[in-house]
C-alpha positions as CSV (number, residue, x, y, z in Angstrom):
1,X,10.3,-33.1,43.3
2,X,7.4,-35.1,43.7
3,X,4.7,-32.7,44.1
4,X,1.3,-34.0,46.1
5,X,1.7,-37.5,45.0
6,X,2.4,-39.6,47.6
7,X,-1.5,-40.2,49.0
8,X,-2.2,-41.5,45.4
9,X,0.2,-44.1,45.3
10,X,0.0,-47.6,46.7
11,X,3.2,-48.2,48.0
12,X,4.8,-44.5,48.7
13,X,7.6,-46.3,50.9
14,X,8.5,-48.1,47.7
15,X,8.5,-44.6,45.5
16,X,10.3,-42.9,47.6
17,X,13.0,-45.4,47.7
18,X,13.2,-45.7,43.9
19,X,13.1,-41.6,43.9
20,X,16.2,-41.4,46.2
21,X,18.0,-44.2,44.2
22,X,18.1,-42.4,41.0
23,X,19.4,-38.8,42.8
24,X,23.3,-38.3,41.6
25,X,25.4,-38.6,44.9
26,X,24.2,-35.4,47.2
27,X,21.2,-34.6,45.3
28,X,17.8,-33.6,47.5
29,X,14.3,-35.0,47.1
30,X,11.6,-33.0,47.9
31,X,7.8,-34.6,48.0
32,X,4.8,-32.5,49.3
33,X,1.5,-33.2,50.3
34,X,-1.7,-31.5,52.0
35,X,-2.6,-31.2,55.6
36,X,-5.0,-32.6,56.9
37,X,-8.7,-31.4,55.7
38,X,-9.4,-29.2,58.8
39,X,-6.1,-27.5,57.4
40,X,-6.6,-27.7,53.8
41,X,-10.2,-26.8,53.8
42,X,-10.9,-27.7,49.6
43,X,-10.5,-31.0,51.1
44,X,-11.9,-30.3,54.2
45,X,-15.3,-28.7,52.4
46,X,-16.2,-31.7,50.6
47,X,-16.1,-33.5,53.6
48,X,-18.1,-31.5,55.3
49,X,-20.9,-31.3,52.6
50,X,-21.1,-34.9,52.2
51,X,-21.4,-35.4,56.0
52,X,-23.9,-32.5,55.6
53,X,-26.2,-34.9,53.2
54,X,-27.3,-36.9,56.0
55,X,-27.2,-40.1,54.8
56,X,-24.3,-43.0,55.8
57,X,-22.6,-44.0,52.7
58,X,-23.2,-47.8,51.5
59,X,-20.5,-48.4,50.4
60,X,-17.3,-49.0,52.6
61,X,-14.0,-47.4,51.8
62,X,-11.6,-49.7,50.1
63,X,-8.9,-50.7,52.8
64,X,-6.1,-48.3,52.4
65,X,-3.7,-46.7,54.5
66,X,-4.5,-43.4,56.3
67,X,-4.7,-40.8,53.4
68,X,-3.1,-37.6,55.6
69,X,-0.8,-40.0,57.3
70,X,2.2,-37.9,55.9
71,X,0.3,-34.7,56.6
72,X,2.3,-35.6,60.0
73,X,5.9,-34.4,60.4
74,X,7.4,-37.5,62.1
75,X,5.6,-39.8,59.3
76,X,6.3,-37.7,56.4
77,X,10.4,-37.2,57.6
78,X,10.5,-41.6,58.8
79,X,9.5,-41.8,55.0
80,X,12.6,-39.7,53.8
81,X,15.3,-41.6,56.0
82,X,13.8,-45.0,55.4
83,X,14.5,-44.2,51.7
84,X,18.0,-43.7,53.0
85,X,17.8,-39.6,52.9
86,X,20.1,-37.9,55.0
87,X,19.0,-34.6,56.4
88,X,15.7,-34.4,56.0
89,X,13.3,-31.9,56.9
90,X,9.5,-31.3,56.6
91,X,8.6,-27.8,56.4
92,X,4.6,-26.4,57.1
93,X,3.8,-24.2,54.2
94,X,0.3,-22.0,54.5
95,X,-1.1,-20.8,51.7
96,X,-4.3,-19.2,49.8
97,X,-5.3,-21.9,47.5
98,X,-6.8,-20.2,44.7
99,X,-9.5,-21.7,42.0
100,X,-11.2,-19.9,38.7
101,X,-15.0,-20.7,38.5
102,X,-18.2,-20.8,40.6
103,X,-18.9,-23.5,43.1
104,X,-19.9,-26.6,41.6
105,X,-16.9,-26.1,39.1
106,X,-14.9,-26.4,42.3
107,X,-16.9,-29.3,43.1
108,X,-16.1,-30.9,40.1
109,X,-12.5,-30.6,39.8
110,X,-12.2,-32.0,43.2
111,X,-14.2,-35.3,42.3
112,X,-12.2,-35.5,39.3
113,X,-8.9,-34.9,40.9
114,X,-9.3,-37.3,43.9
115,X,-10.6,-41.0,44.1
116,X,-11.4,-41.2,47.4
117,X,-13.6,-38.1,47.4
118,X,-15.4,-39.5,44.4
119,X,-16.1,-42.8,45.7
120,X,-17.7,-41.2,48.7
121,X,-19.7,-38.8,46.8
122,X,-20.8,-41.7,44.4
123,X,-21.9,-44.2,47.1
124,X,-24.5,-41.3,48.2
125,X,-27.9,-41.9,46.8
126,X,-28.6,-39.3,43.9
127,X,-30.8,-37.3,46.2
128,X,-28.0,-37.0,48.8
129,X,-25.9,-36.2,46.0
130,X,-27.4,-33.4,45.1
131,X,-27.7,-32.8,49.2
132,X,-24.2,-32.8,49.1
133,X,-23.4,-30.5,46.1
134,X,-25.8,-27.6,47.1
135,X,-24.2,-28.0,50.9
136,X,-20.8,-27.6,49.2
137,X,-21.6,-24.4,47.8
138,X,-23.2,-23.3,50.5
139,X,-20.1,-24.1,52.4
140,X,-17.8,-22.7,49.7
141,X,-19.4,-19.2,49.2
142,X,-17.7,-17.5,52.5
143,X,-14.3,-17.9,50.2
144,X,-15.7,-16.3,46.8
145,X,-13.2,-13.8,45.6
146,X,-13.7,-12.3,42.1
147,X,-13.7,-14.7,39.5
148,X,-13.7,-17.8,41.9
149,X,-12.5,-18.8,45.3
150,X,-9.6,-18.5,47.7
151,X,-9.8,-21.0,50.4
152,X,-6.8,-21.4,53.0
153,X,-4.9,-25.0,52.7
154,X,-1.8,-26.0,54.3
155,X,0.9,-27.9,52.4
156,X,4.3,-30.2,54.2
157,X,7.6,-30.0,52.3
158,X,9.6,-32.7,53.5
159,X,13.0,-32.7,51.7
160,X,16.5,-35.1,52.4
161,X,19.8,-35.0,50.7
162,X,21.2,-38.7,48.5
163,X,24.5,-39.8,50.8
């Protein structure tokens, strides 16, 4: 199981193949990832708040392919078979994605936990940062439940069985 890995990783055609050569004879894989962010809105809020700074980063993204590429079925199951899976399946999992803490500790976990959220947040001039932070927990405070936050997110389970 390879659990909401595969957008970090530079060559995921290459893991998966190695993931699928070690399974004994009839073994499954099963990788997940998150929808896209107007799905998985912890994502999707970050976004929103840094578009919400108003200011164009400066920096240009470093060329990479499309993180939510295997938030689509047909992607996520070509990756499964070209690692030589049999059966596969990609399954659309909802859930209420549940974090401890105010806002800017969700704020902080999610620049700590993803690169490519970071690097936008960072190429913001410190003013838009902090543009960016107080728009986040502006946006985030609809989804306060006691003791944190609940915010809806939608996961793919795609999953193929070793010949």
């Amino acid at each position: 199981m390879g659990a909401f890995v595969l957008n970090h990783l530079p060559r995921p055609e290459v893991a998966a193949a190695e993931l699928a050569r070690v399974l004994a004879p009839g073994g499954r894989l099963a990788l997940s990832v998150w929808d896209v962010p107007e799905r998985t809105r912890f994502v999707g809020l970050l976004r929103d708040a840094v578009a919400r700074a108003g200011e164009a980063t400066s920096a240009a993204p470093p060329a990479s392919p499309d993180p939510f590429r295997f938030a689509d079925d047909a992607q996520l199951r070509a990756l499964l078979e070209g690692a030589g899976l049999e059966d596969a399946t990609v399954e659309t999992v909802a859930v209420r994605h549940r974090v401890e803490g105010d806002a800017i500790a969700l704020w902080d976990g999610l620049l700590a936990g993803s690169v490519r959220s970071a690097a936008a947040v960072e190429a913001l001039s410190p003013p838009a940062r902090e543009r960016a932070r107080a728009a986040f927990a502006e946006l985030v405070e609809p989804h306060r439940v006691t003791g944190g936050h609940e915010l809806p997110a939608v996961a793919k389970v795609g999953s193929g069985r070793r010949r």
